[in-house]
Structures are given as structure tokens and as C-alpha cells.
C-alpha positions in Angstrom: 92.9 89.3 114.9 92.7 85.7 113.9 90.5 83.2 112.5 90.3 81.9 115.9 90.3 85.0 118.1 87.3 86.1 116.1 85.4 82.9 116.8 86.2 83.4 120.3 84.9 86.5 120.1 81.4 85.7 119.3 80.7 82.3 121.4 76.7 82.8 120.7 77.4 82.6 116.5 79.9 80.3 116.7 78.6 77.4 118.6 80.0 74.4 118.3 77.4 71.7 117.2 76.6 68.2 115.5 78.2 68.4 112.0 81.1 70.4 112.4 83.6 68.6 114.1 86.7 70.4 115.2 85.5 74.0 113.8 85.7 72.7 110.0 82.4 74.0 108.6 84.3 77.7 109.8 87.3 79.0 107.4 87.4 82.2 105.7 90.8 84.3 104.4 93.1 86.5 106.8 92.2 89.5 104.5 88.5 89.1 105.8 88.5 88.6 109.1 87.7 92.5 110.1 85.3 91.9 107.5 83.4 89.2 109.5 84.0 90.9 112.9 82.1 93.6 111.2 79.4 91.3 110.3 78.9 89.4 113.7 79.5 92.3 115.6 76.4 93.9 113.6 74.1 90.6 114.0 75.1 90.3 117.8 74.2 93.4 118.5 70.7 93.5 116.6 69.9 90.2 118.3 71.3 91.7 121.8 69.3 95.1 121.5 65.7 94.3 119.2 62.5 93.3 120.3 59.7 92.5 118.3 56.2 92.6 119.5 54.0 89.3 119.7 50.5 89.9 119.0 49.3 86.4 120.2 51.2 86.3 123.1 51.0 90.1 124.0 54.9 89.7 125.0 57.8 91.9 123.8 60.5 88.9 122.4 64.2 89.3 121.6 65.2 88.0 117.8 66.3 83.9 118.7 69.6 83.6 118.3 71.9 83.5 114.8 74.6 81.2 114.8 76.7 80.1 111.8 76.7 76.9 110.3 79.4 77.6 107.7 81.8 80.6 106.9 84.5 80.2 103.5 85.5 81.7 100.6 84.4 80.5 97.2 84.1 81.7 93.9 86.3 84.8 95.4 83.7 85.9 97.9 82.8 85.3 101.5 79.8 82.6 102.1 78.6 83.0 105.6 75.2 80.4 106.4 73.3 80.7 109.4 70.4 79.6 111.3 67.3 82.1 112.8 68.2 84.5 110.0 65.6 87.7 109.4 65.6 89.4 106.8 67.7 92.3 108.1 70.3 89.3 109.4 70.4 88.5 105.3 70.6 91.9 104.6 74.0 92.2 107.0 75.4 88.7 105.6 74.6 90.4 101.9 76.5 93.1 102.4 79.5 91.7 103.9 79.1 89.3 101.2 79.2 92.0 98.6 82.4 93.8 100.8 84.1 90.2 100.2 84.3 90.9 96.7 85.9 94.1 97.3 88.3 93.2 99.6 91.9 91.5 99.2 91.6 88.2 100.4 95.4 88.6 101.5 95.7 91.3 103.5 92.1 93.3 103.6 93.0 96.1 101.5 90.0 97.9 99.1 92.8 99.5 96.7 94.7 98.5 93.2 92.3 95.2 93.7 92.2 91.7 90.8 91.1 88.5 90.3 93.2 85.6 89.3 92.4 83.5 87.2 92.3 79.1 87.5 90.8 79.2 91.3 89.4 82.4 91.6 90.8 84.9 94.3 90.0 88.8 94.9 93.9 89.7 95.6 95.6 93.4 95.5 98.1 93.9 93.2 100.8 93.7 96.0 99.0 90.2 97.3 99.0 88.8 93.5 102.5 87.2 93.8 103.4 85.5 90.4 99.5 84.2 89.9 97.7 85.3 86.3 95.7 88.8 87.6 93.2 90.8 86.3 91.9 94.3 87.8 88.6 94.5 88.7 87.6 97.6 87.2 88.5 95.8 83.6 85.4 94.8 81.2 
């Protein structure tokens, strides 16, 4: 899947709005796209399936709707902001934020896994190329 098919995907998160002409406040590494599918699938579906009760109105309401404002990498881990976050919606972005830093940037895999130094990448060793690497499980 692609940058691109994933925001396809999930029309109700990725909205296009004021501020982000042509898509640019949405960029995030071909290694973590699954990543992000993950994530979106797991917000659509809490937003598409729980209800809260409102005690003033004495109505059952559905969570409003998340969408993202900005998806990237930095620092070597996945940023992903959005709007009519809960708490369990920061929870989910947490976690896959904590994934990102876990996960090649490259190609998505979890194993033999480094950080290069200068601007700061989570690469596998096979993904590394000729850049300065060090693994992750070093002190």
C-alpha cells in the first residue's frame, strides 16, 4: 500500500482542509505505512462503533470525528496530530508512535534494527546502506 492509497483509504481522517494545500501537512516513510493503516483503522473503527452516554441531553452520542492535521517522521519516529482526540484516540496514536521507533523506516521490518546518526533514521541493518548505524539494543 502507498502513501496515497492509505489516505484514500480513510477519507473521514484525512480530510482535506484550510492549511494543508495539496496533502503537504501528510508524509510519513514507506516502512510505516501498515503502521498507520493500523492506527486509522483502530481510530475509525472506535469512532464508527462507540457511544457515550450524555447525561444532560439523555442521548446516546457517537465520538465526533478524528481527522489528522499532520502525519511525518521526525527525530526517527512517527508524529501523527489530530483533532477531536480522547484519550483512548491518544492512547492509539501513542502506541503507534512507540511502534515507529521500532520499526524500519525503509521497509517495515522489527528485526536486526539501528539508528543512524546526522538526521536521525530507525533503519534495519539491510536498509542502512552506507549511512553511520548504530543498533538499537546498544547502550
Amino acid at each position: 500500500m502507498t502513501q496515497e492509497e492509505l489516505i484514500n483509504k480513510y477519507p473521514k481522517i484525512f480530510q482535506d482542509y484550510e492549511g494543508n494545500p495539496d496533502r503537504c501537512n501528510w508524509d510519513v516513510p514507506n516502512g510505516w505505512v501498515q503502521l498507520v493503516d493500523d492506527l486509522c483503522g483502530s481510530i475509525q473503527n472506535y469512532i464508527d462503533r462507540m457511544r457515550r452516554y450524555d447525561g444532560k441531553s439523555k442521548l446516546w452520542k457517537h465520538h465526533e470525528q478524528v481527522t489528522c492535521t499532520q502525519m511525518k517522521e521526525k527525530f526517527g519516529g512517527l508524529r501523527f496530530y489530530c483533532r477531536n482526540e480522547s484519550e483512548i484516540i491518544e492512547g492509539m496514536v501513542g502506541y503507534a508512535e512507540y511502534l515507529s521507533e521500532n520499526t524500519c523506516q525503509s521497509c517495515g521490518s522489527r528485526k536486526d534494527l539501528g539508528i543512524t546518526s546526522g538526521w536521525i533514521s530507525v533503519l534495519c541493518k539491510d536498509c542502512k546502506g552506507d549511512r553511520k548505524w548504530k543498533p538499537l539494543n546498544q547502550e
